[in-house]
Every structure is written in C-alpha cells, then in structure tokens.
N, C-alpha and C positions, 0 to 999 in steps of 0.2 A: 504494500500500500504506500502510496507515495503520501512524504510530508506536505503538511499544510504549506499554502503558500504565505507573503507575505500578508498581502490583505483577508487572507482566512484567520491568519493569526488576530491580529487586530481586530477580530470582528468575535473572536472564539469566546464564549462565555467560559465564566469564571472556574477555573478546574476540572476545562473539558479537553484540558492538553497535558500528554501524557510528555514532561519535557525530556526525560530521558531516553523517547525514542525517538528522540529527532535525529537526522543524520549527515553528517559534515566530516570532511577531515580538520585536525587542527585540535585542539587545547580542548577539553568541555570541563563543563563548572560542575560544581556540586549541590544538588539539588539541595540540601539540608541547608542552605546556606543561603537559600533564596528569600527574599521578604518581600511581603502581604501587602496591600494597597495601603488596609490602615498603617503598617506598622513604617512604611516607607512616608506616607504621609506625612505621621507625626516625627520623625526623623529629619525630614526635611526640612520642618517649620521650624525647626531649634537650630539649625547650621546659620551660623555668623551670615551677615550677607556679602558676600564677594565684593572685592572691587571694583569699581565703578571706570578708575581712570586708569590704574595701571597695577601688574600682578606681575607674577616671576612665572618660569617657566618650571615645571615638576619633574617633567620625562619629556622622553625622544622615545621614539621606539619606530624601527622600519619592521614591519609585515611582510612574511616568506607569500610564498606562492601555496604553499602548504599547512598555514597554520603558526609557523617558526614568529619568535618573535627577538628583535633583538633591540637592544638598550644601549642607546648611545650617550657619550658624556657629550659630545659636541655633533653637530651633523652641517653642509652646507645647503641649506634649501635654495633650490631653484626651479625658475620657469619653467624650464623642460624637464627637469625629473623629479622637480617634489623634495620629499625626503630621500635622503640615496638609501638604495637598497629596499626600497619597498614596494611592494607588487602594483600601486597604481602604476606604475609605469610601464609595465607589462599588460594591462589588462584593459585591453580595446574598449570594455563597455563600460567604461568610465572615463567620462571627458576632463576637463580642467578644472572645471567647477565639484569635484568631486575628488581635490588633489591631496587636502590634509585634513583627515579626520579628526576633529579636535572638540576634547572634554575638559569640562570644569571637575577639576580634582578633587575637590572635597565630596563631590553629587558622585563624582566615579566610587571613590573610596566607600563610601555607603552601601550605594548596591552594592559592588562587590561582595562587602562583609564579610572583610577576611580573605578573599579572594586576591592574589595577585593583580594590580590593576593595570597590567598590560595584558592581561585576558580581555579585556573590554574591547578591543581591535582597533584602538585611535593612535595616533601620528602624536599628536601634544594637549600634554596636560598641564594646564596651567590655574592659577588662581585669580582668574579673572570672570567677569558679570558677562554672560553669553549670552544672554537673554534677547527676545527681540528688541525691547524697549530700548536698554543700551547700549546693542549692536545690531542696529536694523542691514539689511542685506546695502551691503556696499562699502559699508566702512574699512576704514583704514587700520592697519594695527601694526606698532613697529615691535618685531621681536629680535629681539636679539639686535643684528645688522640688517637684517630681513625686513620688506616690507611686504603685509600678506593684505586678502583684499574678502571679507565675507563674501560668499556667494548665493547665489538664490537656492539652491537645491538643500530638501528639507534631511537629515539626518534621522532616520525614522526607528533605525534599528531592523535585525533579520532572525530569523532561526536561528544564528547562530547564538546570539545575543540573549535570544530567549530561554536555549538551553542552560545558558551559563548564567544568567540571572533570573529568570524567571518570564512569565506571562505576565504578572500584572506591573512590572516597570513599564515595559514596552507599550502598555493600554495608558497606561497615567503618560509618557511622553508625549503620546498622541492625543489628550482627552483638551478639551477645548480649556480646560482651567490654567492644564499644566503646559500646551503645547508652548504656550510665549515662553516659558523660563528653557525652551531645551533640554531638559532631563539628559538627553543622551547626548547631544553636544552638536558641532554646527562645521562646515566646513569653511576652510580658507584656502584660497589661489595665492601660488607666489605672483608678488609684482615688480620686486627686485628681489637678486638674489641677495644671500646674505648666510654670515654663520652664527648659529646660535648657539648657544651652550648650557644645559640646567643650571636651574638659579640665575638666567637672563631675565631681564625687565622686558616685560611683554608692556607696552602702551597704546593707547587709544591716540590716535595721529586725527583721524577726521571720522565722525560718525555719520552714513548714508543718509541720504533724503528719506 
C-alpha cells in the first residue's frame, strides 16, 4: 500500500497515521518522542520571542542525497550551489526559491524533543523571528558575509518530517493560526555569495513589501 501523500497527510484526522510505517530512506525519529497538538501548543507559548532584528547563526548542515547529514563549522553559500554539498543542487525538482531550508532553532529544538536537530532536514538554524509579519517574502537578510533573499515558496513539511516528528506539528504548521509564525521554517535564495560560520550575526538588511 503506498504512503499517504503530502496533502492526505495534512488532511488525515487525528491518529489515523500509522507514523512508523511511513517509508523513506535517510534518518527516522522516534515515535515516543513525538508531541500532541496540546502539549506542543502550550510549549510554544512559553518560548522567549525571537529576534526581531538580528540573531546568530546555530548550525550548517549540507543534506546527502540519501539521508547523510553533515555539520559544518563554516560553509560558503552561493548562487549557484547553495550550501556546498547539499542535494539541492542535484535535485532538478527544486528551483532557487527552494535553495536553503531554514529553521528557527528554539521551535526546531522543541519538536525535536531530544531529537538530534539536524534530523529536521534544514540548511540553517538560526535565532531569528521567521514569521510572516517580520519577514514577509522578499526581505533581505545578511548572514554571515552572505546576503540571502526570503522566497515565496511555502515550507510545509513531508512524510518525512512526519515520521520523525509526528502528525500533528505538520497540521499546527499548516493551521491558519499557526501558519504566519512558520513552525517548520521558511526558505532563503543566495543573493551574494558569502561565508558564514556558526555563531555568525544573521540581520535583517530590508524587510519585503
């Protein structure tokens, strides 16, 4: 029986996915480990609020083609390849606007829960406000030397996501309350290159119309 797809997920009533038999290559989480609408809820509404203008950078991390996940102290991001070493640049059915997967670090660390938080599958974690309000699509962001650029395209999460954290983050990312805060995080294009290195000042340069 083939897995749900993404929009079945999204649409699945509450504890009618079985998450352990979802199927992917690559890393999977531990189901015991997964938190409840409510308890993620009330979890969230206690987290300090992020940054507004400017935040440090947590993690690098390039993405195999398989799952592999590796942790850089420095990396150079650029136009044409992104993060080095990471499968967007391999992988035709992703355009530009889909070049660096990027999470709010303390909202990863949470779901995770205890989870390694480079099982999450993002590019950069940082401590900064992703939200639509104070990074509507287009703004500017200087990391590191890098200047990166929000994109339109929405970060929704997949099966895989689901496996490793559960069903109901992925519903709450999507739910019209929680959509504007990005639960699962947002993506960024390079617009110059540039090298970053954990513990870089991520800042807000210009925020979109």
């Amino acid at each position: 029986m083939a897995d749900p797809t993404t929009e079945e997920l999204q649409a699945a009533a509450p504890g009618s996915v079985d998450t352990e038999a979802l199927s992917f290559d690559g890393s999977r989480g531990e189901q015991r480990r997964h938190l409840s609408r409510a308890q993620l809820t009330e979890a969230i509404a206690q987290l300090p609020a992020a940054p507004r203008d400017a935040g440090v950078v947590e993690l690098l991390v390039a993405r195999g083609r398989s799952g592999e996940r590796e942790l850089h102290s420095q990396a150079k991001l650029t136009v044409a390849g992104g993060m080095p070493g990471d499968r967007w640049a391999n992988e035709d059915k992703y355009g530009p606007e889909y070049q660096l997967a990027t999470t709010r670090s303390d909202i990863a660390r949470l779901v995770a829960n205890g989870q390694p938080l480079e099982l999450h599958g993002d590019n950069l974690f940082v401590t900064l406000d992703l939200s639509t309000e104070n990074l509507p699509e287009g703004s500017l962001v200087r990391m590191g030397e890098a200047l990166l650029r929000v994109t339109p395209k929405a970060h929704n999460g997949c099966k895989k996501w689901v496996q490793r954290f559960g069903l109901d983050v992925m519903q709450m990312n999507m739910a019209p309350e929680f959509r504007p805060m990005h639960l699962r995080g947002i993506y960024f294009q390079v617009v110059e290159d540039g090298l970053v290195r954990v513990n870089d000042p991520v800042v807000v340069v210009q925020r979109g119309a």
